[in-house]
C-alpha positions as CSV (number, residue, x, y, z in Angstrom):
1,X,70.7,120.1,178.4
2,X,67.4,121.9,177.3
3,X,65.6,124.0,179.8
4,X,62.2,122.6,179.7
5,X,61.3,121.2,182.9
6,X,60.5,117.4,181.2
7,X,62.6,115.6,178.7
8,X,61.2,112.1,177.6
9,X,63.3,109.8,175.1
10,X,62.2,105.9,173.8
11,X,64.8,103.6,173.9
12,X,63.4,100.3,172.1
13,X,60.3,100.2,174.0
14,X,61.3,101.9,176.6
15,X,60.5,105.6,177.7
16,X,63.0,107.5,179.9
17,X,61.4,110.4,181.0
18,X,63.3,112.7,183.2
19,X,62.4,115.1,185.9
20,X,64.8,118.6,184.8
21,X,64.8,121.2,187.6
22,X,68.1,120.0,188.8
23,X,69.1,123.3,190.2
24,X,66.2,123.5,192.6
25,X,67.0,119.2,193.2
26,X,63.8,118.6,190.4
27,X,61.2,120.6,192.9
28,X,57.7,119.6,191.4
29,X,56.4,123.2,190.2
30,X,53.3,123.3,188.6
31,X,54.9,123.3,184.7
32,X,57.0,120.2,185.9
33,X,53.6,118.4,187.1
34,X,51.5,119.6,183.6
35,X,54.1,118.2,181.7
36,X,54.9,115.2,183.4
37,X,51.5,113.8,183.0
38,X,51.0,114.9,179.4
39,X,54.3,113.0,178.3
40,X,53.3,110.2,180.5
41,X,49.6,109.7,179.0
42,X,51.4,110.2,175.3
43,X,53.8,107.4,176.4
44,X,51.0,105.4,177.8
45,X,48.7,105.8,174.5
46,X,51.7,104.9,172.2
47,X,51.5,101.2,171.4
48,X,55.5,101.1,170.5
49,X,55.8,102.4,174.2
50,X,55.8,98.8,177.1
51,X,57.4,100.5,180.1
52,X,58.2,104.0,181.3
53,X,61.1,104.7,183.7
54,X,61.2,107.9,185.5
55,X,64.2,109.6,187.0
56,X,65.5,113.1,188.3
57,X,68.5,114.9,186.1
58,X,71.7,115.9,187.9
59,X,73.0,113.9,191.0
60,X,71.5,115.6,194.0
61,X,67.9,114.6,193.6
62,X,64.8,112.2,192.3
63,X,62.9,115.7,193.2
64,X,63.0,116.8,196.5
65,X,59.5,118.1,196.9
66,X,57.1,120.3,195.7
67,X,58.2,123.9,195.0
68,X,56.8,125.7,198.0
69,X,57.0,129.0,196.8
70,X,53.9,127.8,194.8
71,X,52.0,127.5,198.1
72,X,53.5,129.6,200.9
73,X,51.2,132.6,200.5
74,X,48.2,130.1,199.6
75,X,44.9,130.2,201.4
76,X,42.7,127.1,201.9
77,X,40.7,128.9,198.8
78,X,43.6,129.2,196.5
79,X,44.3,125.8,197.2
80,X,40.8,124.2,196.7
81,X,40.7,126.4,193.3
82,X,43.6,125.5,192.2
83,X,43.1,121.5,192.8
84,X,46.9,121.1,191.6
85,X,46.4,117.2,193.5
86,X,44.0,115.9,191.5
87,X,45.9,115.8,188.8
88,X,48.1,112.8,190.0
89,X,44.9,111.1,189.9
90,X,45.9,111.1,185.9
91,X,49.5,109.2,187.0
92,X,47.6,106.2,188.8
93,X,45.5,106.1,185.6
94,X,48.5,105.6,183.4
95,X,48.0,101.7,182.1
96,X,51.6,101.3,181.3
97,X,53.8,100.5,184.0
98,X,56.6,102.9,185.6
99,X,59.4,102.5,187.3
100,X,61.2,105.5,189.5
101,X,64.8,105.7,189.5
102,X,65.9,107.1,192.6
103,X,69.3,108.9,193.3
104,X,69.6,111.5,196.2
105,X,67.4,112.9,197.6
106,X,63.5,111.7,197.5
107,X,61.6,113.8,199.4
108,X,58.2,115.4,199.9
109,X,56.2,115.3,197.0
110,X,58.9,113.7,195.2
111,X,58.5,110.5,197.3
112,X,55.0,110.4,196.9
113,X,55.7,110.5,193.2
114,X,58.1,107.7,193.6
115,X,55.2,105.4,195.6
116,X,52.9,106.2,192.7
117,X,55.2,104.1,190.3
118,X,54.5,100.7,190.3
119,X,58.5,100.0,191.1
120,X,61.3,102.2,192.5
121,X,65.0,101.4,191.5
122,X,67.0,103.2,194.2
123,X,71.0,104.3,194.3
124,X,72.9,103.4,197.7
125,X,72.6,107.4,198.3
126,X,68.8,108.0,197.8
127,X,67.4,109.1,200.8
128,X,63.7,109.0,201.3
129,X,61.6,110.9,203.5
130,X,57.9,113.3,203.9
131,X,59.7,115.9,205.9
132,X,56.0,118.2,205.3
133,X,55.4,118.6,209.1
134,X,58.4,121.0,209.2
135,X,56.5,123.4,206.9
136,X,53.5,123.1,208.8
137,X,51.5,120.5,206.8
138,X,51.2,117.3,205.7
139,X,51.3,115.0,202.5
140,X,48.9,116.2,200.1
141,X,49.6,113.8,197.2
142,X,49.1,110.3,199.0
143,X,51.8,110.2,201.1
144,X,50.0,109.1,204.5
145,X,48.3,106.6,202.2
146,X,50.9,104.9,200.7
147,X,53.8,105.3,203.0
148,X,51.7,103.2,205.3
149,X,50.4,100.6,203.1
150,X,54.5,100.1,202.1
151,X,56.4,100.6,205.0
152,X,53.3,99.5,208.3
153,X,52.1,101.8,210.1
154,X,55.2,102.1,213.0
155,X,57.5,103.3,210.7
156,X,55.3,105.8,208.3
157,X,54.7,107.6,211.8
158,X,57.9,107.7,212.6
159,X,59.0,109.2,209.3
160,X,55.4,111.7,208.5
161,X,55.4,112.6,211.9
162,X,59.3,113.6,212.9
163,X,60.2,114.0,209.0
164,X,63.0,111.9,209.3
165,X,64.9,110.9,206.4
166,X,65.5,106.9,205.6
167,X,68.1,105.7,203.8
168,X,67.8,103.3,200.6
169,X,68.8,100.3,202.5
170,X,66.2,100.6,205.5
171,X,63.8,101.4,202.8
172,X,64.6,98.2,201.0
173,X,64.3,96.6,203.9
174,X,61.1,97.9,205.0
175,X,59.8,96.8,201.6
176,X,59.7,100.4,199.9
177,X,61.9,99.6,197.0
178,X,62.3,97.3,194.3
179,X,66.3,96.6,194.9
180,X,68.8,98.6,196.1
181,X,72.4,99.3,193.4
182,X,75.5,101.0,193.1
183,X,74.5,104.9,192.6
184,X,76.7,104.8,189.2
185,X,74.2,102.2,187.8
186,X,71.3,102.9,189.5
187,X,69.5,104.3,186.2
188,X,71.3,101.3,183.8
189,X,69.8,99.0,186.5
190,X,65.9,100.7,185.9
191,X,66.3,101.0,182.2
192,X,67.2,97.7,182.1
193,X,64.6,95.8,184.7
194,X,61.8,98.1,181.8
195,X,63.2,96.5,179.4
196,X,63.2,93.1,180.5
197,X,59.3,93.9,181.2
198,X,59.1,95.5,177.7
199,X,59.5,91.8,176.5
200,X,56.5,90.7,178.2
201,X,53.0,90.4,176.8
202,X,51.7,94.1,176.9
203,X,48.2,93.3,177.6
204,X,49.4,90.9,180.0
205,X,51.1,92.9,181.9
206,X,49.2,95.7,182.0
207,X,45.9,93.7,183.3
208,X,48.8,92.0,185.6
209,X,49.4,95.6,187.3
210,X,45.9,96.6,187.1
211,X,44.6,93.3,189.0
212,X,47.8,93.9,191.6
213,X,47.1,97.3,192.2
214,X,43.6,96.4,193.1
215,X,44.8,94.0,195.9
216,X,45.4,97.8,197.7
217,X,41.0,98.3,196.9
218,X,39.5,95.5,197.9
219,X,38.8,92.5,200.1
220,X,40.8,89.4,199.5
221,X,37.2,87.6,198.4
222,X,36.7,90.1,195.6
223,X,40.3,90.7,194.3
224,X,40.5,87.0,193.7
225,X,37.1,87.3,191.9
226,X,38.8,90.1,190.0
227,X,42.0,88.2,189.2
228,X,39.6,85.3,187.7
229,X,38.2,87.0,185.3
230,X,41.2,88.9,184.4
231,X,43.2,85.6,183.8
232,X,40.2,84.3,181.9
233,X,40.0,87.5,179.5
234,X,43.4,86.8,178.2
235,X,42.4,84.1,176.4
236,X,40.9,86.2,174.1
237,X,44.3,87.8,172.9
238,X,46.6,87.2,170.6
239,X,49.9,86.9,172.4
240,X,48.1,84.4,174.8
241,X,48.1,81.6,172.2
242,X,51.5,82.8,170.8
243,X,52.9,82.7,174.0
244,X,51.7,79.1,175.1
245,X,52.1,77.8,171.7
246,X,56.2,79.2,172.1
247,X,56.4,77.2,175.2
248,X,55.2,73.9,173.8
249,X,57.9,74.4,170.8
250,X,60.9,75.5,172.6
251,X,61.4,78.8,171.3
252,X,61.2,82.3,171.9
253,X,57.8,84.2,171.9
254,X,56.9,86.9,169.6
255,X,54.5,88.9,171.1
256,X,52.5,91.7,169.3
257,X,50.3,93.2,171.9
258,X,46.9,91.9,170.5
């Protein structure tokens, strides 16, 4: 396997990019987190491209955190110079929708990656967990933010504030993940959920996980003002009228993405 720290393969329309650090469990150095978002904004500006599934190589790990030799000897001024966490900014801006593939361990910033996809896929043996306050800190990347908003606020205390680890079924069951699978499927399971997406109406779905995604922004009366006009702005495309016009015939719709 190559060395670089992101590989990224199409399969139909599907891109499988994978995290490759996986003798440090796919720690989230700075190269990792340049590259990542470069191949995820190429995947996401590449019209052949309808769904992007992440995943961590090796066994061990989806990514196990940031690589904290990056930050030990950081002051507040290295850190606010360096800015290294607004760049996920550029992941949440990614139009296309992702899906993590979790096996092992999920940890750190490598959870909060995972909560930034729009769906996780987890093994039977992930474990998830922001296990910061044992270094001293806290999330950085989102982590209070979105924990919460997933899991309520009872549990994301328990976890940000002990660092305990929870396993792919509590997750699930909290409402974390997507569904739970055998760990020797677990990426089959993710590539295969993209692809039934990929078969979708792009423009569709991506306004569909732009107009869900703002459900998290704003007050019920103005997300269903947004969802409105979103619905109504499809009319104007393409696969809108091919899709309908399938329905009424019996057959399978072709769409284009227009």
């Amino acid at each position: 396997m190559s060395d670089d720290p992101i590989l990224s393969k199409l399969d139909n329309h599907v891109a499988i990019v994978t995290l490759n650090r996986p003798k440090v469990l796919n720690a989230l150095n700075i190269e990792l987190m340049d590259q990542l978002i470069q191949a995820l904004e190429g995947h996401d500006a590449d019209p052949n491209v309808r769904c992007i599934v992440i995943h961590g190589a090796g066994n061990r790990a989806f990514a196990a955190g940031a690589d904290i030799g990056d930050m030990a000897e950081a002051s507040v001024v290295d850190m606010y110079e360096r800015n290294n966490l607004a760049r996920w900014g550029r992941i949440k801006s990614v139009r296309t929708p992702i899906i993590a593939a979790v096996s092992g361990f999920c940890l750190g910033g490598g959870c909060e990656l995972a909560m930034l996809c729009d769906m996780i896929v987890a093994s039977e043996t992930a474990r998830f967990g922001q296990p910061e306050i044992n270094i001293g800190v806290i999330p950085g990347a989102g982590g209070t933010q979105r924990m919460t908003r997933a899991i309520g606020k009872a549990r994301a205390m328990e976890m940000i504030l002990t660092g305990r680890f929870m396993t792919a079924r509590e997750a699930f069951d909290a409402g974390l993940l997507t569904r739970v699978v055998p760990a020797e499927v677990y990426l089959e399971e993710a590539v295969h959920l993209a692809k039934e997406i990929a078969e979708r109406p792009p423009i569709a779905v991506r306004i569909a996980k732009d107009t869900i995604n703002k459900a998290f922004e704003t007050p019920l009366s103005e997300g269903i003002e947004y969802e409105r006009k979103a619905f109504y702005m499809l009319f104007d495309t393409e696969d809108q009228k091919e899709g309908m016009k399938a329905f009424m015939e019996k057959r399978k719709p072709q769409y284009k993405g227009k």
